[in-house]
FIKOLZA-1660 file (N, C-alpha, C; in steps of 0.1 Angstrom, whole numbers, plus 5000, padded with zeros to 4 digits):
% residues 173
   i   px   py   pz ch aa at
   1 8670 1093 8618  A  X  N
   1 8681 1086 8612  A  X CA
   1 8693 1096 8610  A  X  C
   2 8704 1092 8615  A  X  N
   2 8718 1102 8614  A  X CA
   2 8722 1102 8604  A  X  C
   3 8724 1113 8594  A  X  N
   3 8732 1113 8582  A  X CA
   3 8751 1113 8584  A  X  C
   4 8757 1110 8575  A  X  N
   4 8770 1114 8574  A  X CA
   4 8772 1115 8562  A  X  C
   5 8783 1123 8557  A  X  N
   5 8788 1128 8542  A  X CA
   5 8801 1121 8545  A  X  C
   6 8803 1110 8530  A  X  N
   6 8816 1105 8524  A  X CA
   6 8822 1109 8515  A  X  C
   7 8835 1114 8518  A  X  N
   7 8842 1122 8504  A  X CA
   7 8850 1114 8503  A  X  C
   8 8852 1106 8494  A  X  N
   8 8861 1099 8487  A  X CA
   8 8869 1104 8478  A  X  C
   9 8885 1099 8479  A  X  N
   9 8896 1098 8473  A  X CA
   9 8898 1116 8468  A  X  C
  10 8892 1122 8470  A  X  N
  10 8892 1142 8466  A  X CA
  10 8903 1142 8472  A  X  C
  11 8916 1137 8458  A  X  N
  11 8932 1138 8472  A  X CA
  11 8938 1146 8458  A  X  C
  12 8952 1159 8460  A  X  N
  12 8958 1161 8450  A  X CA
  12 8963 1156 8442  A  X  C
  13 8966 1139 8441  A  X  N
  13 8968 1135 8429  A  X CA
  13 8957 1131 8421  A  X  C
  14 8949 1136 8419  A  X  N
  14 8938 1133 8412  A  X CA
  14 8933 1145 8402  A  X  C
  15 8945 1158 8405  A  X  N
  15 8945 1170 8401  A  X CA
  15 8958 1177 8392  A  X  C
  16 8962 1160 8389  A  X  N
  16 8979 1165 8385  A  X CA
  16 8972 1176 8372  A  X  C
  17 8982 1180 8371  A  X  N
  17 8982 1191 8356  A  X CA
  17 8986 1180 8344  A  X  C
  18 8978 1181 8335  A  X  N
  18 8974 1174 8322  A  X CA
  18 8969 1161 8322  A  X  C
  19 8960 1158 8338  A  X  N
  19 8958 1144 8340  A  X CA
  19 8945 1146 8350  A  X  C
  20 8942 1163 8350  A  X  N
  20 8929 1166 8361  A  X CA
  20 8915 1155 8361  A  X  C
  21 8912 1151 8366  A  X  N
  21 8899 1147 8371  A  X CA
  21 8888 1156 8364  A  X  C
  22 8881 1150 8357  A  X  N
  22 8868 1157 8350  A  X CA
  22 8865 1168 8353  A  X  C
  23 8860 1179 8349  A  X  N
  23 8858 1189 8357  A  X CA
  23 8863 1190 8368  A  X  C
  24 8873 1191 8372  A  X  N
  24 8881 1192 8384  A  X CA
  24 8872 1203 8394  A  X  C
  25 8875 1214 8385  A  X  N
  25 8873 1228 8388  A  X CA
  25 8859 1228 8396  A  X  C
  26 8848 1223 8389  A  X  N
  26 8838 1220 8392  A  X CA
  26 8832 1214 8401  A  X  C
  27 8838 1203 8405  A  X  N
  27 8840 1192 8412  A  X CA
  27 8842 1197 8425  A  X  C
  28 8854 1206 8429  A  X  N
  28 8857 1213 8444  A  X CA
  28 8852 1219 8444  A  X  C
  29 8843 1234 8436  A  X  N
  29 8831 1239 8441  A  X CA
  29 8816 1236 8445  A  X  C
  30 8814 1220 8439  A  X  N
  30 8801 1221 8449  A  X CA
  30 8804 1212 8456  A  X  C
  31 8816 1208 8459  A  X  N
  31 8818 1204 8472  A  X CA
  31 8818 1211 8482  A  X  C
  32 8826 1218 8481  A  X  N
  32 8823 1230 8490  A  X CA
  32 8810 1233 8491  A  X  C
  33 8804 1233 8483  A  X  N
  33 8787 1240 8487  A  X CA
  33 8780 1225 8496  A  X  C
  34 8786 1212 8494  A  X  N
  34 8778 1204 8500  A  X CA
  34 8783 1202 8511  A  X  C
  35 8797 1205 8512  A  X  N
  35 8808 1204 8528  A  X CA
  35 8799 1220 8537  A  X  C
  36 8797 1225 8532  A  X  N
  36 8794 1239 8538  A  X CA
  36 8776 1235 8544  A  X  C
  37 8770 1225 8532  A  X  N
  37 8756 1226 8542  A  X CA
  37 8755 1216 8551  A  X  C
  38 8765 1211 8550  A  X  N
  38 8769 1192 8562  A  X CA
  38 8773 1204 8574  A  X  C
  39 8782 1207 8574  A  X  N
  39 8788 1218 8585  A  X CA
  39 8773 1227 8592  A  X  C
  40 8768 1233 8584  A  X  N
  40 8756 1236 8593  A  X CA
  40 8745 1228 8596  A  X  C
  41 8744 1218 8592  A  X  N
  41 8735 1210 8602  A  X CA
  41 8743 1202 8610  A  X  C
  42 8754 1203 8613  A  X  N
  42 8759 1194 8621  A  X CA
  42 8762 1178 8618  A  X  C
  43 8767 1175 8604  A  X  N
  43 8763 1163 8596  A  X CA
  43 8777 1158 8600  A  X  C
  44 8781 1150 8601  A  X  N
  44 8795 1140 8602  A  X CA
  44 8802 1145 8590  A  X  C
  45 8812 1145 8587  A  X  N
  45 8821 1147 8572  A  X CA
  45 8829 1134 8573  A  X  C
  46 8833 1124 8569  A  X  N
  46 8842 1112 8566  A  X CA
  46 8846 1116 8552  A  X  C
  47 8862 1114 8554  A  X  N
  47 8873 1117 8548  A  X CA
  47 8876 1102 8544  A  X  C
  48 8872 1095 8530  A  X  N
  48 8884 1085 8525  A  X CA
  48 8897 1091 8522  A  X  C
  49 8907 1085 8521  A  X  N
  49 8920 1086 8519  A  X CA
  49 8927 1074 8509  A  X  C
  50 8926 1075 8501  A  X  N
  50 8934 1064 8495  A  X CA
  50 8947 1061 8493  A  X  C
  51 8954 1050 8499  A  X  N
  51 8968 1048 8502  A  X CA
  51 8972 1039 8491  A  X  C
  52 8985 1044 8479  A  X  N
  52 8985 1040 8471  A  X CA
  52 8998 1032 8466  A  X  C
  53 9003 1022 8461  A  X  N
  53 9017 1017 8460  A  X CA
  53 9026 1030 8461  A  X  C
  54 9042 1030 8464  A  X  N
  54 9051 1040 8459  A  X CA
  54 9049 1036 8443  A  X  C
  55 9052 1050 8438  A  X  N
  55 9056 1056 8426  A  X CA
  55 9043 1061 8417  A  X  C
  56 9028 1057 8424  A  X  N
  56 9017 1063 8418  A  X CA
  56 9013 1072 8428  A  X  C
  57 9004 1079 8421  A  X  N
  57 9000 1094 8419  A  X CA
  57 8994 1100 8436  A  X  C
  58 8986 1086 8441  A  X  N
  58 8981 1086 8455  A  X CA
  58 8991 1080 8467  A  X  C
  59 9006 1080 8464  A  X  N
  59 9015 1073 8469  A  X CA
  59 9012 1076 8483  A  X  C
  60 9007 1064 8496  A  X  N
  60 9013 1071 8507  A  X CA
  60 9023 1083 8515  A  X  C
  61 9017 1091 8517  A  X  N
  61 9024 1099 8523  A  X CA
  61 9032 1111 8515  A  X  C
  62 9027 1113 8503  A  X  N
  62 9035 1119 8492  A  X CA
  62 9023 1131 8490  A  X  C
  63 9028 1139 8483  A  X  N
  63 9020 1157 8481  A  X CA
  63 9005 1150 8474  A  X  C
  64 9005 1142 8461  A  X  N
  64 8998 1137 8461  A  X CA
  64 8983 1127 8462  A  X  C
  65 8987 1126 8480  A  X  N
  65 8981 1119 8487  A  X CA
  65 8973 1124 8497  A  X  C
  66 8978 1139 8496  A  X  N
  66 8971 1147 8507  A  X CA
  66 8955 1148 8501  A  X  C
  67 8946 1155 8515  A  X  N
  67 8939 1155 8505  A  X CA
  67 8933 1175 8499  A  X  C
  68 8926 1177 8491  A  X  N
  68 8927 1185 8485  A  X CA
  68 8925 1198 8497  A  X  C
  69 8936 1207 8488  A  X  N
  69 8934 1218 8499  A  X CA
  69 8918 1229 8503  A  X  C
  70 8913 1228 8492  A  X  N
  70 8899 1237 8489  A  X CA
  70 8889 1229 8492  A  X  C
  71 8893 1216 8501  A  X  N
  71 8878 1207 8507  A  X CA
  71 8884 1204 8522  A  X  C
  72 8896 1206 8529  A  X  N
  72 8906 1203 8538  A  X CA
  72 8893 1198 8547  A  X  C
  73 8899 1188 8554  A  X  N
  73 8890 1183 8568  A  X CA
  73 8892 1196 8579  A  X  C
  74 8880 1198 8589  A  X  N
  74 8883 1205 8596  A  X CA
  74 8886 1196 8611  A  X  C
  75 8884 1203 8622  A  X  N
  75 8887 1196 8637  A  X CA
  75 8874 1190 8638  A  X  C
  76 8876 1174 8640  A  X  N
  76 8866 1173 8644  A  X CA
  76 8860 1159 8635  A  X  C
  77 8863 1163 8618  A  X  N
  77 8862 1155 8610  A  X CA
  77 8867 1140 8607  A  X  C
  78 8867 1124 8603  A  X  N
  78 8873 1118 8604  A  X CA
  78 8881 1114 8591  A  X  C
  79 8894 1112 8593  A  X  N
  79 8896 1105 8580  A  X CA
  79 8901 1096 8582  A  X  C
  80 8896 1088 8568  A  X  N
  80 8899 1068 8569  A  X CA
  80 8908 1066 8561  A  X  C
  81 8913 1057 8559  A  X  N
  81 8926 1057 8552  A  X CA
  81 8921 1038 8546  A  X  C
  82 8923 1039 8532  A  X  N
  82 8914 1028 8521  A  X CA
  82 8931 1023 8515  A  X  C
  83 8931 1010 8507  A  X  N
  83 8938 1003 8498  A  X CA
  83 8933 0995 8492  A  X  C
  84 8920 0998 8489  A  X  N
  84 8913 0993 8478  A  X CA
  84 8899 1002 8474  A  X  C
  85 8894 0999 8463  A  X  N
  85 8882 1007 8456  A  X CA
  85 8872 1006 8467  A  X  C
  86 8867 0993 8476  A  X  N
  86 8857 0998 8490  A  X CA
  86 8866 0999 8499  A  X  C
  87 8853 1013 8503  A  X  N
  87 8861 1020 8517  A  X CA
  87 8857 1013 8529  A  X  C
  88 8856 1000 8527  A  X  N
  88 8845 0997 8540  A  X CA
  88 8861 0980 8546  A  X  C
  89 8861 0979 8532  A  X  N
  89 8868 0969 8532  A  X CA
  89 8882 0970 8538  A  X  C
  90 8887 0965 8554  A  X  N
  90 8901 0969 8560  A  X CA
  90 8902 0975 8564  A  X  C
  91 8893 0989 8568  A  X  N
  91 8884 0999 8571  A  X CA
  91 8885 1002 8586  A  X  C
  92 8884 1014 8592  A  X  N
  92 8875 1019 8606  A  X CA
  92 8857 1025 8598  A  X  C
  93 8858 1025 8588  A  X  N
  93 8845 1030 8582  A  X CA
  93 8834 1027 8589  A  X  C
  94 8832 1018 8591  A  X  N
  94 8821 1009 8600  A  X CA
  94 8817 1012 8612  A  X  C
  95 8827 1011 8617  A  X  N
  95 8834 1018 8632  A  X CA
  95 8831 1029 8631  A  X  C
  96 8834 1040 8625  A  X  N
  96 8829 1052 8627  A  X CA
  96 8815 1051 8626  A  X  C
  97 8813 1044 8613  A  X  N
  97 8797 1047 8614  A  X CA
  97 8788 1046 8627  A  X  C
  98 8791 1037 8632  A  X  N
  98 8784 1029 8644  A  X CA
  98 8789 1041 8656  A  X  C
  99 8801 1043 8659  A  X  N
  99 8802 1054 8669  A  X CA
  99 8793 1066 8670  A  X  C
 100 8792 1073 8656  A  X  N
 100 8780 1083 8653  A  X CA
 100 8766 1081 8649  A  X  C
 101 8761 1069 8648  A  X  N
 101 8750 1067 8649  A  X CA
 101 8746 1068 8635  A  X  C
 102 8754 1065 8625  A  X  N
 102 8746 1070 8611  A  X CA
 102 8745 1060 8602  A  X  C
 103 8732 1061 8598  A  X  N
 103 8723 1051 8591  A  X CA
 103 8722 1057 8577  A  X  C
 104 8724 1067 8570  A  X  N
 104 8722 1076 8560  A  X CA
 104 8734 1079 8555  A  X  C
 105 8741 1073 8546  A  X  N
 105 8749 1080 8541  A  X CA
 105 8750 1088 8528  A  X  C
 106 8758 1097 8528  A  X  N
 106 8759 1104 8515  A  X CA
 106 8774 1105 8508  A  X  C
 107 8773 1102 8495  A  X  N
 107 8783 1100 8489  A  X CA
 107 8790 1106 8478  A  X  C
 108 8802 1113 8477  A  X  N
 108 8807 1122 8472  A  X CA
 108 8823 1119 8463  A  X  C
 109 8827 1124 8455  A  X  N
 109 8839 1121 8454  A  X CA
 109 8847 1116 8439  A  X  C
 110 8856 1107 8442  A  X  N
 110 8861 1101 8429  A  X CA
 110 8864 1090 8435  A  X  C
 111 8865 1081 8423  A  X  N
 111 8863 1080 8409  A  X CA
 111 8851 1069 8410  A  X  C
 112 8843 1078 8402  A  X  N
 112 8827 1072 8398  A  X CA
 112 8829 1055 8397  A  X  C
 113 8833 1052 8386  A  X  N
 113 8833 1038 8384  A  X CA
 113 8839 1029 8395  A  X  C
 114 8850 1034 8402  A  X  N
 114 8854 1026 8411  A  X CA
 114 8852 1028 8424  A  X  C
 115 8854 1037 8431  A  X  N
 115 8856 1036 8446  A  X CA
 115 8845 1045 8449  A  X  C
 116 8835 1054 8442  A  X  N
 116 8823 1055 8445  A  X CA
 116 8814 1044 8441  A  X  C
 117 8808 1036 8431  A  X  N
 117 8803 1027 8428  A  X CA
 117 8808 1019 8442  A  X  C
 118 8817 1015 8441  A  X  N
 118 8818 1001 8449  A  X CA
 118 8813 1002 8465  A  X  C
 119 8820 1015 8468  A  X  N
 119 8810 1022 8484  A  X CA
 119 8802 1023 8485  A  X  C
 120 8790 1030 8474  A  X  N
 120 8779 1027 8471  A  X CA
 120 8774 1015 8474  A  X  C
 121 8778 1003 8464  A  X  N
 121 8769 0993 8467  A  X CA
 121 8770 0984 8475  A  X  C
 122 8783 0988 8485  A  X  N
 122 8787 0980 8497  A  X CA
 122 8780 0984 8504  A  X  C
 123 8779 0999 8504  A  X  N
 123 8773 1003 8521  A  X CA
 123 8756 0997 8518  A  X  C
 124 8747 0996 8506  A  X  N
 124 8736 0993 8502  A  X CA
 124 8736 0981 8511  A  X  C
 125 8748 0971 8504  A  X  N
 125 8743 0955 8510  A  X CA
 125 8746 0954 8530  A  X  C
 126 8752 0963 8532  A  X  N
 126 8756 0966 8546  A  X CA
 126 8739 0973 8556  A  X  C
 127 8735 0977 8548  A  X  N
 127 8720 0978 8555  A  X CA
 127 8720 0995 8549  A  X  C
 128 8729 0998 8547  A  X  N
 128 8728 1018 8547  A  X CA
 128 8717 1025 8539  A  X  C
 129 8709 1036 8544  A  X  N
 129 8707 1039 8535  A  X CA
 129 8715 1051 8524  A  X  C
 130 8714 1053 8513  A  X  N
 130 8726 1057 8511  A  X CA
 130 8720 1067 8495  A  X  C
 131 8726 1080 8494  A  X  N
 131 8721 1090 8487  A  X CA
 131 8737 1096 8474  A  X  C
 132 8735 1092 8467  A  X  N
 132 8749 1096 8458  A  X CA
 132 8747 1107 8452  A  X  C
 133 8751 1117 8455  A  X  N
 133 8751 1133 8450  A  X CA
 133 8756 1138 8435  A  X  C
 134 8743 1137 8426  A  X  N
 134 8747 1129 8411  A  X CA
 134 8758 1138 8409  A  X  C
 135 8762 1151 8415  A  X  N
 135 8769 1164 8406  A  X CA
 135 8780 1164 8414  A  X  C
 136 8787 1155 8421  A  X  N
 136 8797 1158 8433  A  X CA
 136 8805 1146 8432  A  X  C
 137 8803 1135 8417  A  X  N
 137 8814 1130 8416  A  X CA
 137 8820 1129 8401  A  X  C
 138 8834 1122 8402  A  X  N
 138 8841 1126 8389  A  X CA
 138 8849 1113 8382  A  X  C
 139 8854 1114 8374  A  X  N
 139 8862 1106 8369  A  X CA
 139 8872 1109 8359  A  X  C
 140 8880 1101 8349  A  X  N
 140 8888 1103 8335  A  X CA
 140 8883 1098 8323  A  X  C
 141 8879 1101 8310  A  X  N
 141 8877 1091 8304  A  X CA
 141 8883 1083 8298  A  X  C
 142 8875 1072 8292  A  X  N
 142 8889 1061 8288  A  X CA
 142 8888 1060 8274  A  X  C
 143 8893 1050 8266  A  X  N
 143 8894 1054 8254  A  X CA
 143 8878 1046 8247  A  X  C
 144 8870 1040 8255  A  X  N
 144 8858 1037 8250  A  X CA
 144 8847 1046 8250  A  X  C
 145 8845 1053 8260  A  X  N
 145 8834 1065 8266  A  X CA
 145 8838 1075 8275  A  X  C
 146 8834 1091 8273  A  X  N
 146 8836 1100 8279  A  X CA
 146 8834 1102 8292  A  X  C
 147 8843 1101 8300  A  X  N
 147 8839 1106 8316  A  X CA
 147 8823 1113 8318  A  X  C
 148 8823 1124 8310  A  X  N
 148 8805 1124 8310  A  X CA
 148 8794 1113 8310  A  X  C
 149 8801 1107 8301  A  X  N
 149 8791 1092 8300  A  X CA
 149 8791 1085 8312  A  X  C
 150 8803 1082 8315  A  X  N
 150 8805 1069 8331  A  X CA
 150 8796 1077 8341  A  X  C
 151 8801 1093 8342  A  X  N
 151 8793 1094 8357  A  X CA
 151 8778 1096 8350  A  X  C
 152 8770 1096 8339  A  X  N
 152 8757 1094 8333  A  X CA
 152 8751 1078 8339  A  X  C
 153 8761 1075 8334  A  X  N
 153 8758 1060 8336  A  X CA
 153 8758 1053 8351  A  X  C
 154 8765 1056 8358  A  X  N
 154 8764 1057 8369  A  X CA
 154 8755 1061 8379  A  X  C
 155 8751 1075 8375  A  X  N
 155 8739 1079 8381  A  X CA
 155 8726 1071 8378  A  X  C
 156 8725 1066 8367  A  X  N
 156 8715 1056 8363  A  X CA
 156 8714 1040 8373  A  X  C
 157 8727 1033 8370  A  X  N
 157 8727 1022 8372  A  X CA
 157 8724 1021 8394  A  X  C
 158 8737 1030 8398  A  X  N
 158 8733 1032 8412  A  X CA
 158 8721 1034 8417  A  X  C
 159 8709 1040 8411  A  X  N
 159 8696 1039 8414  A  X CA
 159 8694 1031 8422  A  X  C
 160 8699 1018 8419  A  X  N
 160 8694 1002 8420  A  X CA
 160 8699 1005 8436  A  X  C
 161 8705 1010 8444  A  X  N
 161 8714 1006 8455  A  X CA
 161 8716 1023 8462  A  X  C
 162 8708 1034 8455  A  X  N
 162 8709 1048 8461  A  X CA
 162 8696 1057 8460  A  X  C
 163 8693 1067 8463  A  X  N
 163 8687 1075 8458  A  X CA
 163 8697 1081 8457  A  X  C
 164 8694 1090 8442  A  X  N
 164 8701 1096 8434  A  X CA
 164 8701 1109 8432  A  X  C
 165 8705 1122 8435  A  X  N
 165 8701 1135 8437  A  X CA
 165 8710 1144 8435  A  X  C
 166 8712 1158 8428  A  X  N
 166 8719 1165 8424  A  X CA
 166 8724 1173 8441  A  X  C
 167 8732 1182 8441  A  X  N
 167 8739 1185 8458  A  X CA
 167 8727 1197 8460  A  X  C
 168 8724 1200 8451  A  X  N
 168 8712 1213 8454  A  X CA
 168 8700 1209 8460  A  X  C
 169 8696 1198 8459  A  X  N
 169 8685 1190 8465  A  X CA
 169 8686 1184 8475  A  X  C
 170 8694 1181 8480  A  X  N
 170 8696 1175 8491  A  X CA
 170 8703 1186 8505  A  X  C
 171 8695 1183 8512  A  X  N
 171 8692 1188 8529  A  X CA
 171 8695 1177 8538  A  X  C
 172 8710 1182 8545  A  X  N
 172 8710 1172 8554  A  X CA
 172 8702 1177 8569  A  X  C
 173 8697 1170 8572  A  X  N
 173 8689 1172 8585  A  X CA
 173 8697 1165 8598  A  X  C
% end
């Protein structure tokens, strides 16, 4: 079964200064440790992109739209380009998948509750099977519960629709 690694929405605006993404800091280093063990097995990398109205933070085509410099796609990698929370939805997503043969996906990124959750449990009802890397995604919190909590909660509830695994545990083959 072909794996592929999805990094979702990991774009600079998600990094503004006094508005960072949960452990931000944290966040781009084990990415990098999971982009780095995809690269040596030869794993696919898919790049979401999220295209956002003008005047917010992921605006089309704006600094913070790119995506992050410390995870940059390399030659070779694909990126999709999303306008909405599923990346599958309006998508080449599919399409790529089916080009490279991958049945396995792995899932990375921000933001927990939205556009990871919902990939998640699209790609599930889509036939995939599908691995959400509990330490490799992030969010904000809101004024009910701590961003610690959502992606807690999250890793719980996605069970239903992933296996669930920290980036240290997982070997892509």
């Amino acid at each position: 079964m072909s794996n592929g690694l999805l990094i979702i929405d990991v774009q600079k605006g998600m990094f503004q200064e006094g508005d960072t993404v949960f452990k931000g800091d944290k966040l781009i280093s084990t990415l990098q440790g999971v982009i780095k063990k995809a690269r040596a097995s030869s794993t696919p990398i898919l790049y979401i992109q999220h295209n956002a109205p003008v005047g917010k933070p992921l605006e089309y085509g704006s600094e913070g739209w790119e995506i992050h410099a410390e995870i940059a796609p390399h030659l070779g990698d694909v990126i999709i380009q999303k306008a909405t929370p599923d990346s599958f939805l309006n998508t080449t997503l599919e399409e790529e998948l089916h080009k490279k043969g991958i049945k396995h996906i792995y899932i990375a990124g921000i933001q927990t509750e939205a556009c990871v959750d919902t990939t998640c449990r699209r790609a599930f009802s889509m036939g995939y099977k599908v691995t959400l890397l509990s330490d490799s995604h992030s969010t904000w919190s809101s004024s009910e519960i701590s961003a610690q909590q959502i992606i807690n909660h999250h890793n719980g509830v996605l069970r239903w629709f992933a296996d669930v695994y920290p980036s240290k545990e997982v070997e892509f083959r």
